[in-house]
N, C-alpha and C positions, 0 to 999 in steps of 0.2 A: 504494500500500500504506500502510496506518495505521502512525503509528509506534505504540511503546510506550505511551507517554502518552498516544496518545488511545487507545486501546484499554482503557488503566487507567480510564480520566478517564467513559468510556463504559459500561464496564461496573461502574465505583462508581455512576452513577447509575439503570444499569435492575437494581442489587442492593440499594437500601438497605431496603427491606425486611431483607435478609439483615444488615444493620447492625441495627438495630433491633432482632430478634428475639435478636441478641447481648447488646445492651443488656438488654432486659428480661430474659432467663433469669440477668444478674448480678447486675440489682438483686433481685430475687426472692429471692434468696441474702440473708440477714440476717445479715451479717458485722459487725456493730457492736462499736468497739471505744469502750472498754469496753460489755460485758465480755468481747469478745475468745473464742478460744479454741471457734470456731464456723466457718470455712470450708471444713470438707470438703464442703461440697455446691458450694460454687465453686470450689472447684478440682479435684475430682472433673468437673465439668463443662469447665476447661480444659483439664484432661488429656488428655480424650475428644478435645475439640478440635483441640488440636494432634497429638494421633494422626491421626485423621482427614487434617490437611494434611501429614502428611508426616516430622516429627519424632518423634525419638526421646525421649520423657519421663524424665525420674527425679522423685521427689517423698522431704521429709521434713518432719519437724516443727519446728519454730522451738521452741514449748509444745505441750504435750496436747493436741490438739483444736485448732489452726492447724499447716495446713498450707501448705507452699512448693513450685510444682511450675517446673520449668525445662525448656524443650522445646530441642532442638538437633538443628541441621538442617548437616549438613556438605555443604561447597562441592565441584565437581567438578575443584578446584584450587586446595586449601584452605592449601598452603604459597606458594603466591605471589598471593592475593588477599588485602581485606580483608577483616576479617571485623565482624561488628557485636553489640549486645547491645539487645535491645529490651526495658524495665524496666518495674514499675508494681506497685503494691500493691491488694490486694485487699477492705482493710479501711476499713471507713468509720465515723464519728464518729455515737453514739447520735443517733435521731432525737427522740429527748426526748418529750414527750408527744403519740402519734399524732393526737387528737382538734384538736388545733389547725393541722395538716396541711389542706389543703381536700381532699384526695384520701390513700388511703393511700398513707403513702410509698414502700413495698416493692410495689408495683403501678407500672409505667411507664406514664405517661400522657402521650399526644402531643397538643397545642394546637399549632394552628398549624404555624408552624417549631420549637416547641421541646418536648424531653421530657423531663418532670417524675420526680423519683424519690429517695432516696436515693444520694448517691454519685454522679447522672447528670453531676455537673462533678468530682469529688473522689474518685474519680477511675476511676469503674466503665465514663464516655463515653472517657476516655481506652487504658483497656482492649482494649473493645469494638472501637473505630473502627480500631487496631494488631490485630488477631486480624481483622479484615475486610482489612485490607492485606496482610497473610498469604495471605488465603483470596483476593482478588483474584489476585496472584501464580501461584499451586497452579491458579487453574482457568485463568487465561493459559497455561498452562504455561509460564511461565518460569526457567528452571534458573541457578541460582546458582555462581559459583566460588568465591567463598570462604564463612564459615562465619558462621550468623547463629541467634542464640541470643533465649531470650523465658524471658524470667524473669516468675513469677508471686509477688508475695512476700505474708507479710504482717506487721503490726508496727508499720506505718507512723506510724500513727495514734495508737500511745502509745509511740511512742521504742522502739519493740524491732527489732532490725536485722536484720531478713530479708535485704535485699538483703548486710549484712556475712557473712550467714551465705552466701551465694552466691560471696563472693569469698575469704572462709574456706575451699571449697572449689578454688578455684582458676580461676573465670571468669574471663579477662582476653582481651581482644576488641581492635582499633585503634580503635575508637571503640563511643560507648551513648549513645542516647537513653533520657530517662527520659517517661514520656508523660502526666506529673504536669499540674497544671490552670496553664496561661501563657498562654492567648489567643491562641495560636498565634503567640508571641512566641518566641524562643529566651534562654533563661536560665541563667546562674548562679545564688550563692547567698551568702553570707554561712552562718556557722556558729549552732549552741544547742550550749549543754553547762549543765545544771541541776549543783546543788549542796546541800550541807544545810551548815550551819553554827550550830558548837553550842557555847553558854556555860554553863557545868555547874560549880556551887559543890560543893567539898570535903566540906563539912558543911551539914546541912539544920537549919536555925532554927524554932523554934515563931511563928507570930504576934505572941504576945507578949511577943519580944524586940526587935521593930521597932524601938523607940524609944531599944536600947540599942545599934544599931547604928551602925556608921561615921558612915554619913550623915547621925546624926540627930545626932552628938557622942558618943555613948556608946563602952564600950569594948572592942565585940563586932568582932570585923574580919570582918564579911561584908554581904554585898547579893542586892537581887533578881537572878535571872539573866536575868532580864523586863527590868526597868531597864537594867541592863545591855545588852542587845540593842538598845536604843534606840539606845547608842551606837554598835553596829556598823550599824545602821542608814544612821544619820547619816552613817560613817563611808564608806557605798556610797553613798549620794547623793553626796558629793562629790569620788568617784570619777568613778562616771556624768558629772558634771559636767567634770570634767576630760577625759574619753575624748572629750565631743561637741566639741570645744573645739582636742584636740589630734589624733585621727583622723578621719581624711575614707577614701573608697576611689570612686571612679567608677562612678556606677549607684547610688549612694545617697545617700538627703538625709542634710543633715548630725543628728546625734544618732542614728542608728540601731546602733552599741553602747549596747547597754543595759543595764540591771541591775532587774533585777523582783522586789522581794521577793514572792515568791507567797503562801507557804502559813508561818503562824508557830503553835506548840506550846510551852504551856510551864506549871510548874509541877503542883503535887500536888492542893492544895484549898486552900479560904477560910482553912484553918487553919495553913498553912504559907506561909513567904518564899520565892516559887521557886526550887529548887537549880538547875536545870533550865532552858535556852531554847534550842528549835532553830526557824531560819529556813530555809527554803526558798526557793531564787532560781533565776531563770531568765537567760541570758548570751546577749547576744545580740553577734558580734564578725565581723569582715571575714574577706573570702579570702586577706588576705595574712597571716591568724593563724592560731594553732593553739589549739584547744581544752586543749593543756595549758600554753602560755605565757600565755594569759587566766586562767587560774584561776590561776598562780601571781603572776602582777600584784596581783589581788584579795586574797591570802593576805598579801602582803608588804605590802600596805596597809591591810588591816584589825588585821595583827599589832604595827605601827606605832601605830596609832591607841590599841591596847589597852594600848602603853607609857606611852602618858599620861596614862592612868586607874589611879586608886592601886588598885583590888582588880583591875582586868583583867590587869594586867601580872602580876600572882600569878596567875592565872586565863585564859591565853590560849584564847582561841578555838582550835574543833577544826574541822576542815574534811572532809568529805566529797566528791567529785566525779564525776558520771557514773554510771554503772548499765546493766543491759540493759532495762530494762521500769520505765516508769510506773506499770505495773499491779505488777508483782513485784515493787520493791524503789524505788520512786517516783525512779527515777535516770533519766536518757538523754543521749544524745550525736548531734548530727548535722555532721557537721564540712562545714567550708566549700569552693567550688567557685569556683576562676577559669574565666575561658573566655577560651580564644584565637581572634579571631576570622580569624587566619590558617592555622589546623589546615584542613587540604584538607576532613576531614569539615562543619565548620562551615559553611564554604563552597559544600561542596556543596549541603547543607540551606537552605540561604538561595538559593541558584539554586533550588532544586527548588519552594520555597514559593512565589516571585517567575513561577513558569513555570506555576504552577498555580493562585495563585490572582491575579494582575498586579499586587501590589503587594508592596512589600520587607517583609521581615521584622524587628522591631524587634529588637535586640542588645542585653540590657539585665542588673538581678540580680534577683532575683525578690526580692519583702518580708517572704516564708516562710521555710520550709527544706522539703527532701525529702529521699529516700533518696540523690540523683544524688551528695550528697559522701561515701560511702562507697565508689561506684566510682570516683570522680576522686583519693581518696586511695590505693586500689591502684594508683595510675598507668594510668586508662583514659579517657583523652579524653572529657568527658562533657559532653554539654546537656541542660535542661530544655525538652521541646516537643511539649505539649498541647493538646489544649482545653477549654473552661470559662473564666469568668469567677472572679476568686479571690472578689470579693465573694459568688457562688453557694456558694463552698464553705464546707460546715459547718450553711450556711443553712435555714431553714423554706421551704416547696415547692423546695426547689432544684432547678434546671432545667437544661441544656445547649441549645447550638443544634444542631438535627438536619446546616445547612447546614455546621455547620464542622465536627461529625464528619466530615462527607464528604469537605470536602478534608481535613481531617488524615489521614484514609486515603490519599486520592489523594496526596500529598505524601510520606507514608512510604512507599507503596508504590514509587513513583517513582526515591526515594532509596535503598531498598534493591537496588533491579536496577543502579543504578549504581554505589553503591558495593562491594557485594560482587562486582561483574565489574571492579573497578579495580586495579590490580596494585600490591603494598606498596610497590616499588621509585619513585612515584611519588608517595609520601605527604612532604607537607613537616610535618617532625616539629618 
C-alpha cells in the first residue's frame, strides 16, 4: 500500500496542470499595488475556491475595493490537535511600463521549466502552489483533526496590514506559514517601521532677509528648515553608523539596521526661507527589537543632536511614526520575526522538505520583511516558506520555477496531514 506521501508526491505530478491553471486565473487578476484597491476578482475567485475544497469563507474589506477572504476548515478533533494558518497576500507591485515586458505581464506564460507573469515569485506562485496542496489533500480525501485556516490578505505590498486585520479579529493557530517568496528556505525576519520627521520655523522670512539672519551675522534669529534638516540628517548617519558597529543579530550581515532617508519636502517658493522641512525615513532593525524602542532610540538622538544647534534647540524636531497604508497616509509598520528552530512545527517542516525534496532546508532571516511579523507578534509561531527567487520579485519578466511550485505543494501538503493529526499535548513550546 502507498503511503501518504507518495500518493501526495504522485498525484502533485499527474495535476500540475491543475497548478498552473491556479496560477494563471491569479495572475490575470490585476491586483497592482499601487494603486491598490482592485482585488475582488481575486479573491472572489479564492473564495469560490476554497468553497469548492471544503471550507467555510468569510470575507471583508481592509479599503474600498481590496478585499481579505479567510477560509476555515475545522479538524474532527479540533480541541486536542494542532491546528495551522496558511498566509499570503494577494497584491502585487505595478508592472511599470507593459511594453518593455517581452510578453504581457498579466498573461502567464510557461518557457521551459519556468512561468512568467506578474506576481509569478511575489507572491501569486506562492498562492497558487498552497490552494493546490489544499486541493491535493480534499481529492486524497484526507481528513484532518485539528483546524487549518488560509488566509487570503491584501496590503502587503504598500504597508497596509491585512494579515493584522486577521489577527484583529482573533486568528491565533499553534503555528503559520506565510508562503511569501524564500526559495524554499525557511525564514524569519528583521522588522521596517517608516517615519516622517519634521523641522518647522515659528515665523516665515521673506528672501530678502537672508543676509540679516543668524547665520549670516545679522540680527534676525531664524534659519532655513532645509538647512537645518541637513543637520538631522547628518545627525542619522551617525546613528546608522553607530547601530552597524554596535548591533549584530545571527542570519545577518553586519550593517543591516539601517536608516534611509527616503523621500524629503520642504519649503514655500524661491521667495521665501523655508519655514518648513519634512524627511521621510525608512528603519530597518532586528528581531530582538521592537519597532517602538527603534524609533525612540532615533528620537532621543536626533533631539540631542538639535541641542547643539543654537536655532534647533528652540526648534526641536517633531516626529511622526508608523501609519496603516503607504498609499493612505504614507506610514507603515512591519514588525520583526525570530524563529525557533526547536518549535516541533519548524521541525517538522524541515523533515517534511528534507523527505521531499532530499536535501535540508536552509534556516536562515530573510533581507525583506513580510506580513509573517504581524502573526509572530500575536504570539503564533511563524515561518516564512515559499517559492521564488527574491531577486525575481518586483522584477521585469518575473518568473517562478514551475519544478519548485510542485514541491512546495508536495511539502505543505505533506506537513499539513501531519501536523494537524498531531496532538497539542506533544508540542515542545
Amino acid at each position: 500500500m502507498s503511503s501518504i506521501k507518495e500518493k501526495i508526491d504522485r498525484l502533485a505530478e499527474e495535476r500540475k496542470e491543475d497548478l498552473i491553471g491556479i496560477l494563471r486565473s491569479l495572475v490575470a487578476c490585476r491586483t497592482e499595488s499601487p494603486p491598490a484597491r482592485n482585488t475582488g476578482d481575486a479573491q472572489g475567485y479564492i473564495n469560490d475556491l476554497l468553497q469548492e475544497l471544503g471550507f467555510e469563507t468569510e470575507e471583508w474589506e481592509l479599503f474600498p475595493g481590496d478585499r481579505i477572504v479567510c477560509g476555515t476548515k475545522f479538524g474532527k478533533n479540533r480541541e486536542r490537535y494542532q491546528s495551522l494558518i496558511l498566509n499570503g497576500h494577494i497584491d502585487v507591485v505595478a508592472a511599470g511600463d507593459e511594453a518593455e515586458w517581452e510578453h504581457p505581464p498579466f498573461e502567464l506564460r510557461k518557457e521551459r521549466d519556468f512561468l512568467y507573469g506578474r506576481g509569478t515569485a511575489d507572491m501569486k506562485g506562492g498562492m497558487a502552489s498552497s490552494l493546490f496542496a489544499l486541493q491535493l489533500l480534499c481529492e486524497l480525501g484526507i481528513e484532518l483533526k485539528g483546524d487549518i485556516f488560509f488566509q487570503s490578505v491584501t496590503g502587503e505590498e504598500a504597508g497596509e496590514a491585512g494579515t493584522k486585520s486577521c489577527v484583529d479579529r482573533g486568528m491565533h493557530t499553534d503555528f503559520a506559514i506565510v508562503a511569501d517568496t524564500s526559495d524554499l528556505e525557511i525564514h524569519g525576519q528583521g522588522g521596517v517601521i517608516t517615519g516622517w520627521i519634521t523641522v518647522k520655523s515659528k515665523t516665515t522670512h521673506h528672501d530678502g532677509l537672508r543676509s540679516r539672519m543668524i547665520h549670516a551675522g545679522g540680527g534676525i534669529v531664524g534659519a532655513s528648515a532645509i538647512e537645518k534638516m541637513m543637520k538631522v540628517i547628518q545627525g542619522l548617519q551617525e546613528l546608522e553608523r553607530h547601530w552597524a558597529v554596535t548591533k549584530a543579530y545571527p542570519g545577518f550581515p553586519p550593517g543591516s539596521t539601517t536608516i534611509n532617508p527616503s523621500v524629503i519636502e520642504g519649503g514655500r517658493n524661491a521667495a521665501y526661507i523655508a519655514d518648513e522641512c519634512r524627511l521621510w525615513i525608512t528603519v530597518h532593525f532586528y528581531p530582538n527589537e521592537t519597532y517602538e524602542d527603534v524609533a525612540e532610540e532615533i528620537e532621543q538622538h536626533i533631539l540631542a543632536v538639535a541641542l547643539g544647534d543654537p536655532w534647533l534647540k528652540h526648534h526641536p524636531p517633531l516626529f511622526e511614526w508608523g501609519g496603516k497604508s503607504m498609499i493612505e497616509d504614507r506610514g507603515e509598520i512591519f514588525p520583526a520575526i525570530d524563529i525557533d528552530e526547536s518549535h516541533q512545527g519548524l521541525v517538522m517542516l524541515k523533515n517534511q522538505h528534507r523527505e521531499v525534496s532530499r536535501r535540508e532546508a536552509a534556516v536562515s532571516m530573510s533581507p525583506t520583511v513580510t506580513d509573517a511579523g504581524w502573526l509572530g507578534q500575536a504570539g503564533v509561531p511563524t515561518v516564512i516558506y515559499g517559492p521564488g527567487k527574491l531577486e525575481e520579485a518586483h522584477s521585469l519578466n518575473e518568473k517562478v520555477e514551475l519544478g519548485q511550485l510542485v514541491e512546495h505543494a508536495k511539502v505543505l501538503a505533506g506537513f499539513i496531514e501531519k501536523w494537524c493529526n498531531t496532538e497539542r499535548s506533544s508540542t515542545n513550546d
